[in-house]
C-alpha positions as CSV (number, residue, x, y, z in Angstrom):
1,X,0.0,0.0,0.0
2,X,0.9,3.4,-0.2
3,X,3.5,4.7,2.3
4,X,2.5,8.3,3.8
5,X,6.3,9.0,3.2
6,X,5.3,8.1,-0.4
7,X,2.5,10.6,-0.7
8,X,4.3,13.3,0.9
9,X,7.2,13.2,-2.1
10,X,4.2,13.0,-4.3
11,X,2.7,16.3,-2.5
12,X,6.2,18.0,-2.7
13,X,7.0,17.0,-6.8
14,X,3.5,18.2,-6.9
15,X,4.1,21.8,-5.8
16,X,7.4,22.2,-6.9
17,X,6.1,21.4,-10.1
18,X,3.3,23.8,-10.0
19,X,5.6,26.6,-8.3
20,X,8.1,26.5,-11.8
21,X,5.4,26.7,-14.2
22,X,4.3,29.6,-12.7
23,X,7.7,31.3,-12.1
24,X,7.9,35.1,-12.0
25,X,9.7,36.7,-14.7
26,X,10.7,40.1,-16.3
27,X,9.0,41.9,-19.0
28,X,9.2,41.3,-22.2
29,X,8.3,43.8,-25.5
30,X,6.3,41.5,-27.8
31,X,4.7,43.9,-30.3
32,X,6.2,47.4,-30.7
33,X,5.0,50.6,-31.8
34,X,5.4,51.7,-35.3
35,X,6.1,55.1,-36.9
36,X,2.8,56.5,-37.9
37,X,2.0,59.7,-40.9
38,X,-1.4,60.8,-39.6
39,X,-3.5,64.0,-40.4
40,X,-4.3,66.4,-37.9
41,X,-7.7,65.8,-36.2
42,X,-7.6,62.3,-37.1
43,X,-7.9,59.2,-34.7
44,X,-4.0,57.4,-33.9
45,X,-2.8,54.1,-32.4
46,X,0.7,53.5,-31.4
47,X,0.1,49.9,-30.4
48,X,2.5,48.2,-27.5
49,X,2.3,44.4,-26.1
50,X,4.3,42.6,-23.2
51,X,4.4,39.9,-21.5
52,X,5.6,39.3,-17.9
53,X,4.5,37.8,-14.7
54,X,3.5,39.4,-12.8
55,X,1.6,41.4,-15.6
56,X,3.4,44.8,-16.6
57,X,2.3,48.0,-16.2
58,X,2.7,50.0,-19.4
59,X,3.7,53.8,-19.5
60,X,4.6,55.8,-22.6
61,X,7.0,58.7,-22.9
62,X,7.8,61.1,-25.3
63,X,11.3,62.7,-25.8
64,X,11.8,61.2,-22.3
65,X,8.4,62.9,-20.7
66,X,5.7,60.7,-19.6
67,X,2.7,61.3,-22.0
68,X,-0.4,62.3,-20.1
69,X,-3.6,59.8,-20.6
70,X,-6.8,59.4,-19.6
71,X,-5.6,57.1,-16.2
72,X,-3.5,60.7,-15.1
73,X,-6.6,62.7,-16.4
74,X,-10.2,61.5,-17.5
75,X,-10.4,64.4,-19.9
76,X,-7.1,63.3,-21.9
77,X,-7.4,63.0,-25.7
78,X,-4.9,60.2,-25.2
79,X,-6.2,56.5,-23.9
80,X,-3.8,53.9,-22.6
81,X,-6.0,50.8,-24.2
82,X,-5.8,47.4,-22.2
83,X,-3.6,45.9,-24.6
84,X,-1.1,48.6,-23.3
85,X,-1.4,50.2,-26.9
86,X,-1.9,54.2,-26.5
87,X,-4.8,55.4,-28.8
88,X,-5.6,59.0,-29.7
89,X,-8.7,60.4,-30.1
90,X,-8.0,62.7,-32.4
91,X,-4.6,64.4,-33.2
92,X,-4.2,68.0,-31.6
93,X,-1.9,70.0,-33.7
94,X,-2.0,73.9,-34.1
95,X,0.8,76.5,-34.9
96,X,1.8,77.0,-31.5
97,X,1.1,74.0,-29.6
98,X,2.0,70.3,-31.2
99,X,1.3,68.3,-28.4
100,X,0.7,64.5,-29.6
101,X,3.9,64.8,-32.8
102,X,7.4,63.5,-31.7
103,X,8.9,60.4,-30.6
104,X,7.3,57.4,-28.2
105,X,8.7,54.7,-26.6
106,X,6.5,52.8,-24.6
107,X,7.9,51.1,-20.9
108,X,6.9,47.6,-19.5
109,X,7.5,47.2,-15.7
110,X,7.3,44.7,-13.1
111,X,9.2,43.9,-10.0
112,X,11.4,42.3,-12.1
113,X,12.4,44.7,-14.0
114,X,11.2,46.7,-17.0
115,X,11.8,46.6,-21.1
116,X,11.4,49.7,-23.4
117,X,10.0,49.2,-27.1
118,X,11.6,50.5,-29.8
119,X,11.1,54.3,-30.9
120,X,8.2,55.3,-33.1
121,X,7.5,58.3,-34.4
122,X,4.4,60.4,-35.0
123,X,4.2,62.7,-37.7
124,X,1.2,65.0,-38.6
125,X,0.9,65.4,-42.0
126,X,0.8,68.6,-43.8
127,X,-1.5,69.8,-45.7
């Protein structure tokens, strides 16, 4: 019959098992932004994807500033989408103020660590 000395290693293999295939781990880019052409006033996504455990948090910057969305500000033109991907209403773009053109890099982070996508730039096109 079954030793309880038996079922115990069983019970250990078990969770040791269980523990690896769930092992923490670092994030990981796995879809990146792309440069984007888009007209003024016109809806934009700069889509971003990772991967990690636990799950990431995704921020976006700029030209090194950390771009404003509707989680800082529920007025925000800009919407960081589930996915991670940062969506854009529409594109604001006047003489003065060009708030949404320039380059983006969007920043995975966990305990872990963190992983920055590759640069993407938004242009508005001109008329």
């Amino acid at each position: 019959s079954m030793t309880i000395q038996f079922l115990i290693k069983l019970w250990f293999l078990y969770l040791i098992g269980s523990r690896l295939r769930q092992e923490d781990f670092p994030p990981r880019i796995v879809e990146h932004p792309s440069d984007l052409i888009v007209s003024k006033g016109e809806p934009a996504t700069l889509n971003c994807k990772a991967e990690g455990r636990p799950t990431p948090t995704i921020e976006w910057y700029k030209g090194g500033e950390r771009v404003e969305t509707d989680k800082d500000d529920p007025r925000s033109h800009r919407m960081l989408l589930p996915s991670g991907s940062l969506f854009f209403l529409r594109i604001v773009h006047g003489r003065k103020s060009r708030p949404d053109e320039g380059v983006y890099v969007c920043v995975a982070r966990n305990y872990l660590g963190e992983a920055v996508s590759h640069n993407a730039s938004l242009e508005v096109a001109s008329k």
